[in-house]
C-alpha positions as CSV (number, residue, x, y, z in Angstrom):
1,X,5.8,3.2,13.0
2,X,7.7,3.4,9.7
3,X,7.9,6.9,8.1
4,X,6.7,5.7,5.1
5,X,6.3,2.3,3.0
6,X,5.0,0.8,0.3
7,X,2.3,-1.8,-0.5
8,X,-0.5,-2.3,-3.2
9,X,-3.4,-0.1,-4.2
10,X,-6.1,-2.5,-3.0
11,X,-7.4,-6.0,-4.0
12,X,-7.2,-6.1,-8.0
13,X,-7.1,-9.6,-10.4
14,X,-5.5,-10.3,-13.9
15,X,-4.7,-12.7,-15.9
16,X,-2.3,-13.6,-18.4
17,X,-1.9,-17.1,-20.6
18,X,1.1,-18.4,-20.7
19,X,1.9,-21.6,-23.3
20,X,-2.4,-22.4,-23.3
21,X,-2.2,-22.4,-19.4
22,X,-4.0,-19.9,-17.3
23,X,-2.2,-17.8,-14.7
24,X,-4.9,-15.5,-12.7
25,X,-3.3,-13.5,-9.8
26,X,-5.2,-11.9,-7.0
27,X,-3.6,-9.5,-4.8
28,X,-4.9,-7.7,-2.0
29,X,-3.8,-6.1,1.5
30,X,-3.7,-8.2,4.7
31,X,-2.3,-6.3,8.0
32,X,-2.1,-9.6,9.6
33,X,-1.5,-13.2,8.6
34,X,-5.0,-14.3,9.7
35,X,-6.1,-11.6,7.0
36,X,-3.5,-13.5,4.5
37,X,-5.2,-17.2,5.2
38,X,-8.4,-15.7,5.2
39,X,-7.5,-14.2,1.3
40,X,-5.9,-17.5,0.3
41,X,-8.8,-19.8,1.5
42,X,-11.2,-17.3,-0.5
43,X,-9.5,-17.3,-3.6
44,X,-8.8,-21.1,-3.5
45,X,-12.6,-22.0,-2.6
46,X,-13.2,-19.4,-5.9
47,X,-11.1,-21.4,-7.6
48,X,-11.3,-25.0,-6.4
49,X,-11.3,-26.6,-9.7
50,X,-8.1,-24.8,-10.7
51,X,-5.1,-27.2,-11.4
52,X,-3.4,-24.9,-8.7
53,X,-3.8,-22.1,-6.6
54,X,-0.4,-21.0,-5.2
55,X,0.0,-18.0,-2.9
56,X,2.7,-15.6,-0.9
57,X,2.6,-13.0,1.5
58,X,4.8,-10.2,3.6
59,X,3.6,-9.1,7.0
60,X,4.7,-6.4,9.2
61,X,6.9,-3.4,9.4
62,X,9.9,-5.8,8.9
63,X,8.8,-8.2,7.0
64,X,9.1,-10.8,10.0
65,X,5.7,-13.2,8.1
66,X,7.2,-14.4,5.1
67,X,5.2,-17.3,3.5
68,X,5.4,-19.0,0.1
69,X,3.1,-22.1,-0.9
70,X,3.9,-23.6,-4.1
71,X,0.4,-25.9,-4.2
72,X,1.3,-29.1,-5.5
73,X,4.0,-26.9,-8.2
74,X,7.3,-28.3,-8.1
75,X,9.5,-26.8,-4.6
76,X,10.4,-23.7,-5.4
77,X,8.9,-22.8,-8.3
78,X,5.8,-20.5,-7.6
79,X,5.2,-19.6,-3.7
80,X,8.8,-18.1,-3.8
81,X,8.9,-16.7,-7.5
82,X,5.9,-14.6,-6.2
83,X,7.2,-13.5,-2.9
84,X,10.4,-12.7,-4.6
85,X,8.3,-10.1,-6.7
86,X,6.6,-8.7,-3.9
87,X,10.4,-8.2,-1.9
88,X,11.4,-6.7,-5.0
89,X,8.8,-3.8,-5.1
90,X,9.6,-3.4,-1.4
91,X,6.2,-4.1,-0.2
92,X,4.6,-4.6,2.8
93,X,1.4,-5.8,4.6
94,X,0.8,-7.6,1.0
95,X,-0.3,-11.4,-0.1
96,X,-0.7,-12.8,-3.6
97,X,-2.6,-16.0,-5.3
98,X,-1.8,-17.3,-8.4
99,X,-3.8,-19.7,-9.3
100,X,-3.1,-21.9,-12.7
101,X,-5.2,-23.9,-15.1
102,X,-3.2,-26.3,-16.9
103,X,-3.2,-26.4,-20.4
104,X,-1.6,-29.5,-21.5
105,X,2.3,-28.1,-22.4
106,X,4.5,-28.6,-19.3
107,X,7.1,-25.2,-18.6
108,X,9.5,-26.8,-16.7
109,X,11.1,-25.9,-13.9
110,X,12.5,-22.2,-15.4
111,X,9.5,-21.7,-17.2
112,X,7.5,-22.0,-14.2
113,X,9.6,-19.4,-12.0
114,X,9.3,-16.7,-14.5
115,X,5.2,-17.9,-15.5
116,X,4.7,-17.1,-11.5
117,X,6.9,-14.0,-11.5
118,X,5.7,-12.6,-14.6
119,X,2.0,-12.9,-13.4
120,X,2.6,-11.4,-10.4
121,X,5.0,-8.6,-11.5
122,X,2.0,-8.1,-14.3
123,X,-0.7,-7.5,-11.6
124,X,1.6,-5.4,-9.6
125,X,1.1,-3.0,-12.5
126,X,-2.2,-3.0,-13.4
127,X,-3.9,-2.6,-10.1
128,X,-0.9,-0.2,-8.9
129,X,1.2,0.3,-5.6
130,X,1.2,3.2,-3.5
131,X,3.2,5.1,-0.9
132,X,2.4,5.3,2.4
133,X,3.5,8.3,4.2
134,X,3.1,8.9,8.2
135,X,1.8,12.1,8.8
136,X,0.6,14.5,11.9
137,X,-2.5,16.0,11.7
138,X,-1.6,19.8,13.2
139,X,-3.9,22.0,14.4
140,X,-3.9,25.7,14.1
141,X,-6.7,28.3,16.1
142,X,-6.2,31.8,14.7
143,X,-8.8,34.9,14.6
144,X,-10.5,34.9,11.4
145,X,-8.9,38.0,10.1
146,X,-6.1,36.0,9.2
147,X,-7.8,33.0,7.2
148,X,-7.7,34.5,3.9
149,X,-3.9,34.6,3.9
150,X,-3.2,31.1,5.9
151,X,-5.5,29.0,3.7
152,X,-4.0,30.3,0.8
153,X,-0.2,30.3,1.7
154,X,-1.4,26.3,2.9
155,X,-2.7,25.9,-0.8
156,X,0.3,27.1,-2.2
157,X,2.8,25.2,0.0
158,X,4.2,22.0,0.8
159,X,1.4,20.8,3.2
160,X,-2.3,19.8,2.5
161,X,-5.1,21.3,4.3
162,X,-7.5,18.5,5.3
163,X,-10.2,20.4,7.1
164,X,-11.5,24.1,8.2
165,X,-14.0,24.0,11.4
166,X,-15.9,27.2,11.6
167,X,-16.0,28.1,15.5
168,X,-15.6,30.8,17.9
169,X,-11.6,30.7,16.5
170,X,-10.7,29.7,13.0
171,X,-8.8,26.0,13.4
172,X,-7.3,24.6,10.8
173,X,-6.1,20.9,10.2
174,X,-3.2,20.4,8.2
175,X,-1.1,16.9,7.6
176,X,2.3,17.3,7.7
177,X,4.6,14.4,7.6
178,X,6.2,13.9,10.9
179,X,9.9,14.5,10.4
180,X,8.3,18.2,9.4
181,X,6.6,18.9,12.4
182,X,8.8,21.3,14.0
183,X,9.6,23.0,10.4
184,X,5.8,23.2,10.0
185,X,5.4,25.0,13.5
186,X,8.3,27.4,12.8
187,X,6.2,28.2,9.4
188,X,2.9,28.8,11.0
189,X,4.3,31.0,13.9
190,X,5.7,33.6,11.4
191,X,2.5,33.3,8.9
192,X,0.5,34.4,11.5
193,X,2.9,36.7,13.9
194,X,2.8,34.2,16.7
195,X,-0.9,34.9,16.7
196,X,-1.8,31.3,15.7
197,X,-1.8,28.4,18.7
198,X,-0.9,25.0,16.9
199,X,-1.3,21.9,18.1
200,X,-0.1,18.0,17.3
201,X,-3.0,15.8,16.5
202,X,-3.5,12.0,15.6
203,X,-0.9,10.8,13.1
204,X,-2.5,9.1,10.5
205,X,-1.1,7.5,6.8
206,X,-1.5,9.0,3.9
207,X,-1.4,8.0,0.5
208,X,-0.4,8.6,-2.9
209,X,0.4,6.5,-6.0
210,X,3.9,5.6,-6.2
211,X,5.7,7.6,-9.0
């Protein structure tokens, strides 16, 4: 699993007009190509009257599903113009439709590349990408005598608290991201004067906007 990577928000539209012709570009995340098709077909049933509806997408950790369909556009002039922006951002696990009503002036064959690219790069930044960052979820059992001080050193530090279960024992569920496991431990045992007993959870993603 990848430490961390980036990919969009979450399904988001916009449109821009570009010489009297529409450009509307969907985006949304799709784990798997079936996921991609699926989007694709959805949009283009949405939009079956539209003059085109062409589409790209980036699947996997390592980008190994890389599609572009142009949709009746000229080779090369709008599948790959949007995947391009989408390998630009460094995204992943991502697919994009752009679909186009003509409006009577013909852009050419540069005109279409950066129509494409400029509607996608243009939704990209209205519905927002985000990073996401592989995480341990770590588990910590003290006496409650020492709650008061670990909850707020965890407030004031590096790592986010997630939960507080209220048992016999204290425990205390913190994410850390996994190449700080062993700094997090280290922490945690002098907090609490070895008293603590920590534990690695589930590693899960977490997510925050990309800066």
């Amino acid at each position: 699993m990848l430490s961390h990577y980036y990919t969009v928000k979450g399904y988001g539209e916009h449109e821009i007009s570009i010489q009297k012709s529409r450009f509307i570009c969907y985006i949304n995340r799709a784990a798997t190509e079936e996921e991609a098709q699926a989007f694709i077909q959805q949009i283009k049933k949405k939009h079956w009257d539209a003059t085109h509806n062409c589409s790209a997408y980036l699947i996997g950790e390592h980008d190994l599903i890389q599609k572009a369909n142009d949709d009746g556009e000229p080779s090369g002039t709008a599948g790959v113009p949007i995947l391009e922006v989408l390998k630009k951002r460094h995204l992943k696990d991502t697919v994009a439709v752009v679909t186009r009503y003509f409006g009577g002036i013909k852009l050419g064959t540069g005109g279409l590349i950066r129509a494409y690219g400029s509607s996608t790069s243009e939704a990209l930044n209205a519905i927002g990408i985000v990073e996401r960052k592989l995480t341990r979820v770590m588990h910590t059992k003290i006496d409650y005598t020492w709650l008061g001080k670990v909850e707020n050193e965890l407030r004031n530090s590096q790592y986010q608290l997630k939960e507080i279960h209220y048992l016999d024992n204290v425990e205390v569920e913190t994410f850390v991201e996994e190449g700080q496991k062993d700094q997090f431990i280290e922490w945690m045992t002098e907090l609490t004067n070895g008293q603590g007993e920590i534990s690695k959870g589930s590693q899960i993603y977490l997510e925050q906007p990309k800066i």
